[in-house]
C-alpha positions in Angstrom: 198.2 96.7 86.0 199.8 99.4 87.9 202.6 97.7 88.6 203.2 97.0 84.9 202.8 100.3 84.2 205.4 101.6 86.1 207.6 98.7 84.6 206.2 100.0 81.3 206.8 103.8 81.8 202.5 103.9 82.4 201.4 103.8 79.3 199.5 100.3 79.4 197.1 102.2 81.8 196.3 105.3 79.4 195.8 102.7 76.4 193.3 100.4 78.8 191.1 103.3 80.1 191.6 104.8 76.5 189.7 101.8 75.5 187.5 101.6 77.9 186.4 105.3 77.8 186.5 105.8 73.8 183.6 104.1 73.2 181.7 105.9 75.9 182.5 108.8 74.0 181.4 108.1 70.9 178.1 106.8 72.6 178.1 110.3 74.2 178.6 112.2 71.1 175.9 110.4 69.3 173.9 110.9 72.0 174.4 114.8 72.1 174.0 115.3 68.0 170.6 113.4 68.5 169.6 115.3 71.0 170.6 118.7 69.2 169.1 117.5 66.3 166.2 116.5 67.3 165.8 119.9 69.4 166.7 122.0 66.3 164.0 120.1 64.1 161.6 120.3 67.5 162.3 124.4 66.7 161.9 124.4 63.4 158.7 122.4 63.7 157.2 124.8 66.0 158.0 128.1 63.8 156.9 126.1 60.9 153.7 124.7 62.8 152.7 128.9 63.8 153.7 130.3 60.4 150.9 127.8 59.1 148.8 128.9 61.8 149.2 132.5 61.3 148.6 132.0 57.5 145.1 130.2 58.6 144.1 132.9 60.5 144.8 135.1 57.9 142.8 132.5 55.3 140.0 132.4 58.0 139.8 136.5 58.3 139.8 136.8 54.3 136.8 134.1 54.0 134.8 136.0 57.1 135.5 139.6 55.1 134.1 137.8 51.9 131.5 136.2 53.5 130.2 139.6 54.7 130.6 141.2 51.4 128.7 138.5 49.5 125.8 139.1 52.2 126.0 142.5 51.6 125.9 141.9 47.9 123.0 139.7 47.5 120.8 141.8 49.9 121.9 144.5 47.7 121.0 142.7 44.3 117.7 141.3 46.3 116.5 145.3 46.5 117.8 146.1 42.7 115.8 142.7 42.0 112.5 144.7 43.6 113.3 147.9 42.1 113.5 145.9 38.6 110.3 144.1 39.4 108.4 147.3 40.9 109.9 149.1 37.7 110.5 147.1 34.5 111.2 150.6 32.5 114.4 150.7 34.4 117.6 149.6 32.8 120.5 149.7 34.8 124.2 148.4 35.4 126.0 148.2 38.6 128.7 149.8 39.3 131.8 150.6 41.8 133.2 153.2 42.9 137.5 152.8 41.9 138.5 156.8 42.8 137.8 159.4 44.5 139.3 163.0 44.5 140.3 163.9 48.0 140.7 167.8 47.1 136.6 167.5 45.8 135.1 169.1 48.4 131.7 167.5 47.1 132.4 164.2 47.2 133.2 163.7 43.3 133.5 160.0 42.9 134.9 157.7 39.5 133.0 154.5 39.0 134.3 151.3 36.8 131.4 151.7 33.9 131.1 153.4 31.0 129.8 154.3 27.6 131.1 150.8 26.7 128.2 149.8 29.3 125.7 152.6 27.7 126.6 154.8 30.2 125.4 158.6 29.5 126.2 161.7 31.1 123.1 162.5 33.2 122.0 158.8 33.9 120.8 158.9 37.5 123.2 156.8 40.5 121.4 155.6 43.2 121.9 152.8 45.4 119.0 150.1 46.9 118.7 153.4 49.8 118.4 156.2 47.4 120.0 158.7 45.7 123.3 159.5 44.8 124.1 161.4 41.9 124.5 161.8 38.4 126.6 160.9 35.9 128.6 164.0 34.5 131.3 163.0 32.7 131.7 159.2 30.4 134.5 157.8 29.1 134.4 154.5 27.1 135.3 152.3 30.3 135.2 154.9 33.2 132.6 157.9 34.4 132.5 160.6 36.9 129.2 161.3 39.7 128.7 164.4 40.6 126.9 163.8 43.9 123.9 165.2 45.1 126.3 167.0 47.8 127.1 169.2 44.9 125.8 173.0 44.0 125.7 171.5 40.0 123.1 169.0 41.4 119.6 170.3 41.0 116.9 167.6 41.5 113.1 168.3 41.4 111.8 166.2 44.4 108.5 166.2 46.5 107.5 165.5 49.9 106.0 161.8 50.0 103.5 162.8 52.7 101.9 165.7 51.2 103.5 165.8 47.3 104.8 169.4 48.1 107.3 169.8 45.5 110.9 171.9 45.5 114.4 171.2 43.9 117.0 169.4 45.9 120.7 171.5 46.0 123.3 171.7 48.3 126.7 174.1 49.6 129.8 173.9 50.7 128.4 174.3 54.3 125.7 171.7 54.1 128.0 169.3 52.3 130.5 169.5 55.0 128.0 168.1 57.4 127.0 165.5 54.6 123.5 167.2 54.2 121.5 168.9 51.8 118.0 170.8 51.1 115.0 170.7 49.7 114.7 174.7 48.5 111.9 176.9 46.5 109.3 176.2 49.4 106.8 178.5 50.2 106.0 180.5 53.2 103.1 178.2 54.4 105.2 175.0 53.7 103.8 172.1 55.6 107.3 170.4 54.7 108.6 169.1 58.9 110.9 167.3 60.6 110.8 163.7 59.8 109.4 163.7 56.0 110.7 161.5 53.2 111.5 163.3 50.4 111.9 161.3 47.1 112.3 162.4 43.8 108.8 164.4 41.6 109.9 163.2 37.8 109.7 166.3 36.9 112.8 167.2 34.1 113.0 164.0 32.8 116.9 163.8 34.9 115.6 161.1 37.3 112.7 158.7 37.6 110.1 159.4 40.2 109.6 158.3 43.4 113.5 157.2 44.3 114.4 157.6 48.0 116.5 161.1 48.6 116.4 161.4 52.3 115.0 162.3 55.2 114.3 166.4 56.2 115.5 167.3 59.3 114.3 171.4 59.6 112.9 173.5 57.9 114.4 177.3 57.4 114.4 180.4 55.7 116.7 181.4 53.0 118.6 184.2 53.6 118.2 185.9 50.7 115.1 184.9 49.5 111.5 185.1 51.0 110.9 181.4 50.0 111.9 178.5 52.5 114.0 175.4 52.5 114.2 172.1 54.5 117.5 170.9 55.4 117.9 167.0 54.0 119.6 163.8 55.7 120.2 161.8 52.6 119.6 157.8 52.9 123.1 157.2 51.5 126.0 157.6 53.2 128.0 159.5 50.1 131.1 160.2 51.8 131.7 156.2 52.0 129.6 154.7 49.3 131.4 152.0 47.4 128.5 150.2 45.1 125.9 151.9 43.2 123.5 151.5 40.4 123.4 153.7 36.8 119.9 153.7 35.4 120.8 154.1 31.7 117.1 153.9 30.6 113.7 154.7 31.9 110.0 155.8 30.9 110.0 160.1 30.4 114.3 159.8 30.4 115.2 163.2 28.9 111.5 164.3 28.3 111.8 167.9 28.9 115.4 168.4 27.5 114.4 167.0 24.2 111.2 169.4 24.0 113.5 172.4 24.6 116.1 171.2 22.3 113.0 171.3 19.3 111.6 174.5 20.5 115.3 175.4 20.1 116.0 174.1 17.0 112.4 175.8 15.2 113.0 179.0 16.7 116.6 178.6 14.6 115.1 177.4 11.8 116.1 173.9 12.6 
């Protein structure tokens, strides 16, 4: 072979190993594009594969939230469900909370009910722990609480363990530290540390007997001779999200409608 080449000018040899090799290369090249290819789909399988994983976890996170929130709920509708039982006077809707103002220094609230739902302004808002507030302004699918953090609130409420009575209010300085008292108590008070206070009935505003809070000390005013008992309440109102509007109850409105006739005959009405 060689020495036809160099008879040949060496061109027989290029054309044999040409042959020879050629198809090596081609074998070669297949070889490689498989290999990148299947090294490119191996990548693109595995950012596929933990996309899909990541989107489960996500999945698995958004069931476990709902799963909590649907416990909440129906431990939540379970109390309403023995409030209804305990009181079948009550009519009520529920209720959630959809804005807040952040400049309210009382903890004003909007909730996704209203006069569509018979919602009225003064309907009591409470939760299946107690007290929250009242309803203070209505619009046919929307209404504003005033909470009981607020200086418009005034609530007659009595000491479960010994029925002393006194009106519930609160200030800027007491709502700051989420609290507020029980005021208009007298000198020998026997109002301490500890009590429940719920609500007396009396004003026809709220039913009676609904949780407020717990008092934590009892002082005196500045002002005043009387004493009051700073209140925990049950509800956290800073952070409440789900509430109850009784729209109805037995003595709802009781004492406004009497001074409202006395009103109304002393005008000739």
């Amino acid at each position: 072979v060689i020495i036809y080449s160099a008879c040949t000018g060496g061109g027989a040899i290029s054309n044999i190993f040409g042959a020879v090799i050629s198809p090596m290369q081609k074998v070669t090249a297949v070889a490689t594009n498989n290999a990148q290819a299947s090294l490119s789909e191996a990548t693109r399988s595995y950012e596929d594969l933990a996309a899909e994983n990541e989107q489960l976890k996500q999945q698995v996170n958004e069931l476990n939230q709902q799963l909590v929130e649907y416990k909440q709920e129906n431990a939540q509708l379970k109390n309403y469900l023995g409030l209804k039982e305990n009181n079948p006077d009550y009519q009520f809707v529920s209720a959630s909370v959809i804005n807040r103002d952040p400049n309210n220094l009382y903890y004003t609230f909007t909730l996704d009910q209203g006069s569509n739902a018979g919602v009225k302004v003064n309907d009591p808002v409470i939760t299946d722990q107690g007290v929250v507030g009242w309803v203070s302004q209505v619009s046919a699918m929307y209404c504003e609480v005033t909470t009981i953090l607020s200086p418009d609130t005034n609530i007659s409420a009595t000491d479960k363990v010994n029925r002393e009575s006194g009106t519930i209010s609160s200030n800027a300085q007491l709502s700051d530290q989420g609290l507020i008292k029980l005021g208009l108590l007298e000198a020998g008070t026997t109002v301490q540390e500890g009590d429940i206070i719920v609500t007396s009935g009396i004003g026809g505003k709220f039913p009676k007997d609904l949780l407020i809070g717990k008092a934590v000390e009892v002082k005196p005013e500045e002002n005043d001779v009387s004493l009051y008992a700073t209140v925990e309440p049950f509800v956290d109102i800073k952070t409440v999200r789900d509430v109850i509007i009784i729209t109805s109850f037995n003595g709802q409105g009781e004492v406004a409608d009497n001074t409202d006739t006395n009103n109304a005959s002393s005008n000739g009405g």
